[in-house]
RODO-2510 file (C-alpha; in nm, 4 decimals, decimal comma):
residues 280
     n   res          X          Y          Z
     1     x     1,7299    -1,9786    -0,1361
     2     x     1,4038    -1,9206    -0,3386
     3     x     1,2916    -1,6487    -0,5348
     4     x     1,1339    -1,3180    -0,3310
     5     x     0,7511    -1,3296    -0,3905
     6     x     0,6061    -0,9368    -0,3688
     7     x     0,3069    -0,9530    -0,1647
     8     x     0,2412    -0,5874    -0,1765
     9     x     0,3144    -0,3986    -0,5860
    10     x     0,2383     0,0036    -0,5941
    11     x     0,2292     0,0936    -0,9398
    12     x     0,2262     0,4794    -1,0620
    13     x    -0,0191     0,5241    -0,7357
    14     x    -0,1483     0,9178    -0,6945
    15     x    -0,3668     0,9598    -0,4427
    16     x    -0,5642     1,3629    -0,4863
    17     x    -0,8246     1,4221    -0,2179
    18     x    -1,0052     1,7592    -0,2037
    19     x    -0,9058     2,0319     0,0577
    20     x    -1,2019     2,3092     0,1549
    21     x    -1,1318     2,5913     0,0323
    22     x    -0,8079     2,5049    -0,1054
    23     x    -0,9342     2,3000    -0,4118
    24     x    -0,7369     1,9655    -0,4857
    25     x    -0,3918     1,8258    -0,3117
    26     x    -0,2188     1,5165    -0,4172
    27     x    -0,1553     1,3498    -0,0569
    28     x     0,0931     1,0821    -0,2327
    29     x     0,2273     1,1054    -0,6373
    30     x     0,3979     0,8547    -0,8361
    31     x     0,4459     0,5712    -0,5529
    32     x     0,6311     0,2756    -0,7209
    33     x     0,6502     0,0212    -0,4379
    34     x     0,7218    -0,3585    -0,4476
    35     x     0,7626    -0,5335    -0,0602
    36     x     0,8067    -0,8800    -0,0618
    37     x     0,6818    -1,1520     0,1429
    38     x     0,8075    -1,1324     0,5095
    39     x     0,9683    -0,8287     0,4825
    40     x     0,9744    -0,5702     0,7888
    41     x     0,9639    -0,2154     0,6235
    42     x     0,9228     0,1029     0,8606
    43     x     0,8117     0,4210     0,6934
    44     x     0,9158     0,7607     0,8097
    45     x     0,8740     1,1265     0,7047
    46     x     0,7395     1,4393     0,8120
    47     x     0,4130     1,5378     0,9235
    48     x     0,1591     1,5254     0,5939
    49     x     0,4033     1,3594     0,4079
    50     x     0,1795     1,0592     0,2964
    51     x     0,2846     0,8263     0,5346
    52     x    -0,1076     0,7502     0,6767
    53     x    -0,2456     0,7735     0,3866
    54     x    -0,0020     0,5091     0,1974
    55     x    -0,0986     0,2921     0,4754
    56     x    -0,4764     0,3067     0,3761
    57     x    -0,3542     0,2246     0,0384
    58     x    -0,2354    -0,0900     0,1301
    59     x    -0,5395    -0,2010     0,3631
    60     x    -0,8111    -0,0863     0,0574
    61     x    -0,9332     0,1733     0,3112
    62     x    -0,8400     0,4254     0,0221
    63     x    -0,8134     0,3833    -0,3384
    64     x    -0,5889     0,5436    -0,5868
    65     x    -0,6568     0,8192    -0,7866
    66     x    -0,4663     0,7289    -1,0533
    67     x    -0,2389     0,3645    -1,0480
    68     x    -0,3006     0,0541    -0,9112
    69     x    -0,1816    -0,1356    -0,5927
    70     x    -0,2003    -0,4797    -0,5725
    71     x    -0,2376    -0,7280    -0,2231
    72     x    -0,1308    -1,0930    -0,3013
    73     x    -0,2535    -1,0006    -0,6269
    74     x    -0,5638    -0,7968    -0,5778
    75     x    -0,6410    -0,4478    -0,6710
    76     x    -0,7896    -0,2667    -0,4220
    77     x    -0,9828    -0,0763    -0,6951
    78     x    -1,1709    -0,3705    -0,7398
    79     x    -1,4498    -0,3228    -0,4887
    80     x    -1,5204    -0,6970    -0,4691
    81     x    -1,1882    -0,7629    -0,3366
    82     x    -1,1833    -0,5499    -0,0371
    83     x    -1,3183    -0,8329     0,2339
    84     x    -1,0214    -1,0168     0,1013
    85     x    -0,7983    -0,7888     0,1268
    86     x    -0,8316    -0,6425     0,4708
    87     x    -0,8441    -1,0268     0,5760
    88     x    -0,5151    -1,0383     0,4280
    89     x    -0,3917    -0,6907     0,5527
    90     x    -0,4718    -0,6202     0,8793
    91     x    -0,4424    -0,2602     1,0095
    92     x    -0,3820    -0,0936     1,3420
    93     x    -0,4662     0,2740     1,4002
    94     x    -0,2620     0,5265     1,5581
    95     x    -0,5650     0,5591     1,8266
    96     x    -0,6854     0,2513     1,9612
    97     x    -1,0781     0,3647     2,0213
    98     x    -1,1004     0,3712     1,6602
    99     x    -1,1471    -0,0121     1,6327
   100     x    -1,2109    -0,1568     1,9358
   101     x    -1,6152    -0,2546     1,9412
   102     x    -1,6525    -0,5213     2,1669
   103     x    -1,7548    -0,4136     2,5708
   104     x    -1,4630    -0,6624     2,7103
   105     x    -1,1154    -0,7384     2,6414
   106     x    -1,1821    -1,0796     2,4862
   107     x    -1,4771    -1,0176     2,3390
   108     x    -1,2906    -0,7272     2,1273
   109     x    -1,0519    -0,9608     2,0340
   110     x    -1,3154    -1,2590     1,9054
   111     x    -1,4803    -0,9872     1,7074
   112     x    -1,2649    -1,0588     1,3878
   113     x    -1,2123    -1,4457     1,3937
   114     x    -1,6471    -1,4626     1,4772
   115     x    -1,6644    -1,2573     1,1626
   116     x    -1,4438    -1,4778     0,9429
   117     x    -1,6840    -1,7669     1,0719
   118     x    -1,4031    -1,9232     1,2326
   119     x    -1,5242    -2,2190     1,4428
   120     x    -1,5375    -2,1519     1,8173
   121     x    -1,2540    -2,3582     1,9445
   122     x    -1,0078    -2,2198     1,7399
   123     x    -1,1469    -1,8517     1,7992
   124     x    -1,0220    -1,9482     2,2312
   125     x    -0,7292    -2,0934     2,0964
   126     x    -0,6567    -1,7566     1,8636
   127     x    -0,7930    -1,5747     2,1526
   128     x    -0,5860    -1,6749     2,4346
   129     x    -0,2589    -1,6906     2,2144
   130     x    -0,3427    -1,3676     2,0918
   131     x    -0,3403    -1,2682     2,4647
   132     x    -0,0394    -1,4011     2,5853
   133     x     0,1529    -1,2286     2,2777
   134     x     0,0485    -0,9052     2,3905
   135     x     0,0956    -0,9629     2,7936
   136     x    -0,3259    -0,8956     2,8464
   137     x    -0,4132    -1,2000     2,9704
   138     x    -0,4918    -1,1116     3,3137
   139     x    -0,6957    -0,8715     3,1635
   140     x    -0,9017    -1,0691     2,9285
   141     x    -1,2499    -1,0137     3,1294
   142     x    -1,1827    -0,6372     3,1974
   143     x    -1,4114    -0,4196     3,0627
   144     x    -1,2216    -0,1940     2,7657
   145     x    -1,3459     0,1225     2,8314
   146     x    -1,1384     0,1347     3,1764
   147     x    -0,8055     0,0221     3,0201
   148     x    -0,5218     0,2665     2,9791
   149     x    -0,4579     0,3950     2,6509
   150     x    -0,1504     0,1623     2,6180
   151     x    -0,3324    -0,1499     2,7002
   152     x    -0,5808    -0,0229     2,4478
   153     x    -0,3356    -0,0766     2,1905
   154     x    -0,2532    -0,4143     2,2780
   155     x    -0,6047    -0,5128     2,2537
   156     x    -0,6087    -0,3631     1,9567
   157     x    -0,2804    -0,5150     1,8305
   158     x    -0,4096    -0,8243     1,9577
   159     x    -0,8018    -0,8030     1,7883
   160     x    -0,5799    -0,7844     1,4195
   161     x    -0,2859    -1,0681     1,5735
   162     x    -0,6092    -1,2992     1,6183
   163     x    -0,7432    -1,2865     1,2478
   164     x    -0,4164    -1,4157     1,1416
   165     x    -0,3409    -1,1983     0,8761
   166     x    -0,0255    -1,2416     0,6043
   167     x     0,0671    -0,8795     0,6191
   168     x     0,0397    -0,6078     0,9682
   169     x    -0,0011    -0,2585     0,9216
   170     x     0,0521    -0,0313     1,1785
   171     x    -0,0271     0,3492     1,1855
   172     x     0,1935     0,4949     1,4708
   173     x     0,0997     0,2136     1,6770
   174     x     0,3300     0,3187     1,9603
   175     x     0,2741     0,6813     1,9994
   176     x     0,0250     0,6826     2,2999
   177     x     0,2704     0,4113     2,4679
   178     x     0,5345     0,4641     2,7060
   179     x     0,8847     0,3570     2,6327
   180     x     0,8314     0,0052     2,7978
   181     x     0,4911    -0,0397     2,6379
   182     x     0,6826     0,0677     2,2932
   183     x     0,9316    -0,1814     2,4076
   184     x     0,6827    -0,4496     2,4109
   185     x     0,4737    -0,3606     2,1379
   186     x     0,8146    -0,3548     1,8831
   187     x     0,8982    -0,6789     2,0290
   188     x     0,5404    -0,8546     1,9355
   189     x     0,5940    -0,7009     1,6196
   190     x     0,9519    -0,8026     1,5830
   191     x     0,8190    -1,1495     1,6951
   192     x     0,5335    -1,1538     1,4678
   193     x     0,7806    -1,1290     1,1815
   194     x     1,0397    -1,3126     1,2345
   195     x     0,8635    -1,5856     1,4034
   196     x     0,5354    -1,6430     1,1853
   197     x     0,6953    -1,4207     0,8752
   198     x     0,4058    -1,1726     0,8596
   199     x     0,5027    -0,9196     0,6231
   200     x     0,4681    -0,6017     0,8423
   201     x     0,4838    -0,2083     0,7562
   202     x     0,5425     0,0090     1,0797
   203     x     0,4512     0,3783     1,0389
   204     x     0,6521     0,5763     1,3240
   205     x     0,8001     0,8864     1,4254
   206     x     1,0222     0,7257     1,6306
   207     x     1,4024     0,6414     1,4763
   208     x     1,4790     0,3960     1,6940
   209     x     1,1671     0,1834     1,5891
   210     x     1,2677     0,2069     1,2346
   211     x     1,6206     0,0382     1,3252
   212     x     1,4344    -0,2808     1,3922
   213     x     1,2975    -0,3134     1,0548
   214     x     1,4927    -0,4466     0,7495
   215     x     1,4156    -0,1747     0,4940
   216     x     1,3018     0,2072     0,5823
   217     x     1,1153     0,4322     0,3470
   218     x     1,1508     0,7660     0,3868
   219     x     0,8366     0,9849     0,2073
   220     x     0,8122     1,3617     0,1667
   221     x     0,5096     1,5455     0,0120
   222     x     0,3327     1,2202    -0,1403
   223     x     0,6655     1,0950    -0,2965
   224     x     0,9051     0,8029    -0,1932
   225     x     1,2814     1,0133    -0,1700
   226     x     1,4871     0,7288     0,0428
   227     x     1,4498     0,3859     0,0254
   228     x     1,6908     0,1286     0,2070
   229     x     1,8470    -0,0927     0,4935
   230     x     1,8084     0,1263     0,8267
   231     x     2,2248     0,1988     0,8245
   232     x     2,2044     0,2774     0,4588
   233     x     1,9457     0,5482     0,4933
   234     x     2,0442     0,6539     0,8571
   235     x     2,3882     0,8154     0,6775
   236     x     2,1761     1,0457     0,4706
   237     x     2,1592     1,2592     0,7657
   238     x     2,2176     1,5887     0,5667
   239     x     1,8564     1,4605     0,3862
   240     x     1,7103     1,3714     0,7005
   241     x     1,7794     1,6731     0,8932
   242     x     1,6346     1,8919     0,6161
   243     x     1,2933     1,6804     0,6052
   244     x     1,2861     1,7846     0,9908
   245     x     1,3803     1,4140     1,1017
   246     x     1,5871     1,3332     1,3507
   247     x     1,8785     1,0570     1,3847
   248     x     1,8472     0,7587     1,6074
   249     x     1,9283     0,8459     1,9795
   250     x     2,2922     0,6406     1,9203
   251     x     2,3551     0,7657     1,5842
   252     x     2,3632     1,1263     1,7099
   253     x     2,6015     1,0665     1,9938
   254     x     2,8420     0,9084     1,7914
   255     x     2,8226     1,2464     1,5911
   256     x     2,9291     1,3978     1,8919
   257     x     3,2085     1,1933     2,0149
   258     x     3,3431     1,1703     1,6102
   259     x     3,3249     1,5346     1,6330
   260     x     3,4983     1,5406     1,9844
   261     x     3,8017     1,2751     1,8452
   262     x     3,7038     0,9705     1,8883
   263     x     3,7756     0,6758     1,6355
   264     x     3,4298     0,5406     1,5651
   265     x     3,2531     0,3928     1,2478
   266     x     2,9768     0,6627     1,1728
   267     x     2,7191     0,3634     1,1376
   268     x     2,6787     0,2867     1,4913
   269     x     2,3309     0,2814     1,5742
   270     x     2,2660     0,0926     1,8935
   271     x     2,3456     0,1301     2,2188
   272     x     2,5264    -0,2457     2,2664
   273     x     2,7197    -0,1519     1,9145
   274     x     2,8676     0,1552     2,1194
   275     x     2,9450    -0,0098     2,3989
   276     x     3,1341    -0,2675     2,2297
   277     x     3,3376    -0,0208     1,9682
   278     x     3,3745     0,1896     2,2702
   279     x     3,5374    -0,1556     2,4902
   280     x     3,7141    -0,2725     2,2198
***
């Protein structure tokens, strides 16, 4: 097995932006971050905890106050890098209508290859592939302003998918979804890494997202205070609980039926985990 190559190195990042009337606040404070090619890291934490603005870090869309952060190797305080970066990072917004620009479906998704000069037969091949991943095909000639706010997303999702980046970022990606399209979307993402290795970081508020991921960060005010496998910070539910978090669906019935009796492993987080400690 070969050496772990960091694609993505936070070091000593602050990030101070000025609030009216309030004078300066540090949004994120001493972030030292390394995430390594291929990983899938999901980022939690309360509401103004950092977690957007980290993401903006990573995609040159912000840049630090004080400390560096590096993409393959680039500082994102170097203006000149910034093309490069965002070709390398691609980002997807919490709200869809903030980067869709094209009138129809596959014209929105083009955009980004026509703007890396890609030649025009690979743009349909990126295009329709891009498509398929994200079950809009039969969509492709719809116009975008009439899609749902769901199939927004995967439009969106699929604009980023088509520019073929080495690392996704995703800003609450899910939260206008409904639990199939949140369903779907984790599995493209899911896909996306395991499949091509894109290095992905999912920002979410929901647990159960984070559970597909191989390493969860957990910030409060600006700062980093959990990092680890899913299980590993999952136990810290005493933390979790006082950052206003809550525990995977799974995780908190096996609380319950611990608490009512029954022999289970207080790890448990999935449903098909349950039922088999529960059959066995």
């Amino acid at each position: 097995m070969g050496c772990a190559v960091a694609i993505i190195s936070v070091k000593g990042l602050g990030y101070r932006y000025s609030a009216e009337g309030c004078g300066e606040a540090w949004a994120l404070k001493d972030i030292n971050l390394s995430i390594n090619k291929g990983e899938f890291v999901a980022v939690l934490g309360p509401n103004g905890s950092g977690k957007s603005t980290l993401a903006k870090q990573i995609n040159a869309l912000l840049t630090p106050t004080e400390g560096e952060v590096l993409l393959d190797g680039l500082s994102t305080v170097d203006h000149l890098n910034h093309w490069r970066i965002r070709q390398r990072a691609g980002m997807v917004f919490q709200n869809p209508d903030n980067q869709i620009v094209a009138t129809t479906v596959e014209e929105d998704v083009a955009f980004g290859p026509e703007n890396l000069g890609i030649p025009a037969a690979e743009i349909r091949k990126r295009v329709d592939e891009a498509l398929n991943l994200v079950g809009m095909s039969a969509y492709r000639l719809h116009a975008v302003h009439l899609l749902s706010g769901g199939q927004k997303q995967r439009v969106a999702i699929a604009g980023v998918i088509a520019m073929r980046p080495s690392c996704l970022v995703l800003d609450e990606p899910t939260a206008l979804l409904d639990p199939r399209g949140r369903r779907e979307v984790m599995e493209i993402i899911s896909r996306l890494n395991r499949m091509e290795g894109i290095t992905v970081i999912h920002i979410t508020h929901f647990m159960e997202e984070a559970l597909a991921a191989g390493r969860v960060l957990v910030l409060d005010q600006g700062r980093i205070v959990l990092d680890g496998e899913p299980r590993q910070v999952f136990q810290q539910r005493h933390e979790l609980r006082a950052l206003g978090l809550d525990l995977p669906a799974v995780a908190e019935l096996v609380l319950e039926l611990r608490a009512a009796g029954l022999d289970l492993p207080p790890d448990v987080m999935t449903v098909d985990e349950l039922v088999a400690k529960l059959c066995s």
